[in-house]
C-alpha positions in Angstrom: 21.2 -21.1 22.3 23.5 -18.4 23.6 21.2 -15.9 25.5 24.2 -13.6 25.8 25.0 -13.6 22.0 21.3 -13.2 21.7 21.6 -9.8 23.5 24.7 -8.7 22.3 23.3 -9.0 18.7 20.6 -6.8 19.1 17.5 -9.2 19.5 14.2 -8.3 20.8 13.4 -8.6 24.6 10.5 -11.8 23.8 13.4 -13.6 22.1 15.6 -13.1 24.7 12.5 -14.1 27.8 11.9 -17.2 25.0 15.0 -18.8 25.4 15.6 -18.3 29.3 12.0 -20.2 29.6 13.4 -23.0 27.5 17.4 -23.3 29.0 15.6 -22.8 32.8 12.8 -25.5 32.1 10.2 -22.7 33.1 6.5 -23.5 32.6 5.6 -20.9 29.4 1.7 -21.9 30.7 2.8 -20.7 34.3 5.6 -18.4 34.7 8.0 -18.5 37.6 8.7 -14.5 37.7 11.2 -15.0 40.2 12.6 -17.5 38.7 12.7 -15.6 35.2 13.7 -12.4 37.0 16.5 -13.5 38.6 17.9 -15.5 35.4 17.1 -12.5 33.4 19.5 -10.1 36.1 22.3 -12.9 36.2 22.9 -12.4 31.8 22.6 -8.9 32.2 25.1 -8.7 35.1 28.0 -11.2 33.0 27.0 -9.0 30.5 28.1 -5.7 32.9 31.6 -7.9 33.7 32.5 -7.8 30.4 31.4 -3.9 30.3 28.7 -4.5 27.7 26.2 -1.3 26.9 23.2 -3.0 28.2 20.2 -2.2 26.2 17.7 0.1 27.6 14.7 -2.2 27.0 16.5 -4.5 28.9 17.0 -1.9 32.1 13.2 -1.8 31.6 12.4 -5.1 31.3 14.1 -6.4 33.7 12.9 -3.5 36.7 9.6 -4.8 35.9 10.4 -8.6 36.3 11.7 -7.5 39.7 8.8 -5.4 40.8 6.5 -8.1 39.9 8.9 -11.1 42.1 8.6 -8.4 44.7 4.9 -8.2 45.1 4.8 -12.1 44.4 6.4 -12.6 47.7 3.9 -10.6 49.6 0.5 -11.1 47.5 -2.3 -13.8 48.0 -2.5 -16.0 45.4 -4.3 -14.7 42.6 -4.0 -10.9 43.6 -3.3 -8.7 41.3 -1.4 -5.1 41.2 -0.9 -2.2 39.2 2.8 -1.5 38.1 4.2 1.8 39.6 7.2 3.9 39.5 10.4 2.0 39.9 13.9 3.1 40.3 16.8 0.3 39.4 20.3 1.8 39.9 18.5 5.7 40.1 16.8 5.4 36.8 13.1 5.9 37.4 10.9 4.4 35.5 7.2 5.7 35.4 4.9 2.7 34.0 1.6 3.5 32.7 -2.0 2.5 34.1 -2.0 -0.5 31.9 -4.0 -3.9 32.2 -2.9 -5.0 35.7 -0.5 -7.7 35.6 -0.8 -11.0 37.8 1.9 -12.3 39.9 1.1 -15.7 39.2 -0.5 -18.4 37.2 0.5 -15.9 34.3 1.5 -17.6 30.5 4.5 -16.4 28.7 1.9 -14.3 26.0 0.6 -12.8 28.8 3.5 -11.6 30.0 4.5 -10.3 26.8 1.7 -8.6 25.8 1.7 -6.7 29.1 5.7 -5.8 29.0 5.0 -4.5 24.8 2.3 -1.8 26.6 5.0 -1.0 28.5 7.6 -0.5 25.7 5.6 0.8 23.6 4.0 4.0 26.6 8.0 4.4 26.9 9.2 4.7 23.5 6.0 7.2 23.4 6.8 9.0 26.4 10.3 9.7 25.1 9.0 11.1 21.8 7.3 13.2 23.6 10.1 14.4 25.2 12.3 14.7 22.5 9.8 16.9 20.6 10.0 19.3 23.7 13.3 19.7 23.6 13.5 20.1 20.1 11.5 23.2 20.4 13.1 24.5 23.0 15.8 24.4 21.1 14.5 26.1 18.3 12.9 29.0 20.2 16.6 29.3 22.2 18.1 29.2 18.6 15.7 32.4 17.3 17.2 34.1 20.3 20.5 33.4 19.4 21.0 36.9 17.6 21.5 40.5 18.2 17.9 41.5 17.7 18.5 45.1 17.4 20.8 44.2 14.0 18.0 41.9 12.8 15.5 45.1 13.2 17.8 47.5 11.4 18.1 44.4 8.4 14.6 43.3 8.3 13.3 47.6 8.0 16.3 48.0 5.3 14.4 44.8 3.4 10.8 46.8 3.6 12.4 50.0 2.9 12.9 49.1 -0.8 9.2 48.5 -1.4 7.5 50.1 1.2 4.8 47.5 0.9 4.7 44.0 1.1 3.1 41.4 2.6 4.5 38.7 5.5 4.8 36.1 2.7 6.4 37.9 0.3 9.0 39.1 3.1 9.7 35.1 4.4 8.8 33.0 1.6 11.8 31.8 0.8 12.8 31.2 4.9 13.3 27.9 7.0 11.2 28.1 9.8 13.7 29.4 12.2 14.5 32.7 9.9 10.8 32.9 9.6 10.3 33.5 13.7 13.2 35.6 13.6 11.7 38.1 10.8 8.7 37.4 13.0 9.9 39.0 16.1 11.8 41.8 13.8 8.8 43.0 12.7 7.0 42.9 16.2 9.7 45.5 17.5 9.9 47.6 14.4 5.8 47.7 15.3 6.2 48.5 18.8 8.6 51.2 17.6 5.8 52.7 15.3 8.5 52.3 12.2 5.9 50.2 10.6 2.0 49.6 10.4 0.8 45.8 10.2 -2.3 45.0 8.6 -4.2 41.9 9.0 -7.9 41.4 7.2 -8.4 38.2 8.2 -7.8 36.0 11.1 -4.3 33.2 10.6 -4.2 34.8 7.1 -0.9 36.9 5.5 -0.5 40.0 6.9 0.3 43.0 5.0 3.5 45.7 6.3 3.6 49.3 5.4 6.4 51.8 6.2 5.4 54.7 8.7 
């Protein structure tokens, strides 16, 4: 089968490891890292001759491969390690504390299993991430506004009622109007133009005019 057409078309990472084991003659029962490392590295660099978008899980895959050859060469038989941070062409990858992985005498479900913790700690790790920033967007988007216009509109709102309540006020809002009323009303507060009232703890909060 065509490993490269594999890649190119999107398939998974065990696929891909599958098929090297079979066109290299490897031992699924007892893996030749090296061997597998270096066959995986030589796809993905035709692959960077023809200026193919290597996938990510790739990158990650194969760093691993090649931290595990690495302590192969230096390791008693049987030893076993813990994987670490590794950098392949300045992108550092942190692995987490996982099942150690052995260096040798290890099947090609093994293997698996062990690189699939790894994905699947990255692909977590990046949510997380992207969660983050998301917020920090959000909050950099609230201050996005001249906040002295937003207090003048927000006390022109409560000024046709003289009363109302937080919900009444935002009910209708996204979330992002909602902050920004939010931090209205703090300043028309602070500037004793209104009173807040509160009776209970995380419940609605009522707003009188001054």
């Amino acid at each position: 089968m065509d490993i490269l057409k594999l890649i190119i078309d999107g398939s998974s990472f065990q696929s891909v490891l599958k098929e090297i084991i079979i066109e290299e003659g490897l031992d699924p029962w007892n893996i030749n890292i090296s061997s597998l490392a270096d066959s995986l590295l030589n796809y993905l660099a035709q692959l960077k001759e023809i200026n193919f978008r290597i996938p990510a899980r790739f990158i990650l895959v194969s760093s691993i491969l090649l931290r595990l050859k690495s302590e192969s060469l230096v390791e008693e038989e049987n030893e076993e390690r813990e994987l670490e941070t590794i950098n392949i062409d300045g992108l550092d990858i942190l692995e987490p504390p996982i099942k150690r992985i052995p260096t040798r005498n290890i099947t090609f479900d093994e293997l698996v299993q062990a690189l699939e913790k790894v994905m699947n700690f990255k692909e977590k790790k990046e949510k997380i991430k992207f969660n983050k920033e998301e917020k920090i967007k959000e909050l950099q988007k609230i201050f996005e506004i001249n906040i002295e216009d937003y207090v003048d509109k927000v006390f022109r709102e409560i000024s046709k009622t003289n009363r109302t309540s937080f919900y009444e006020l935002t009910s209708t809002f996204n979330n992002l109007e909602t902050a920004r009323y939010f931090i209205a009303l703090l300043h028309l507060a602070n500037q004793q133009r209104i009173t807040i009232k509160q009776d209970k703890l995380f419940e609605d909060f009522y707003i009188f005019l001054k």
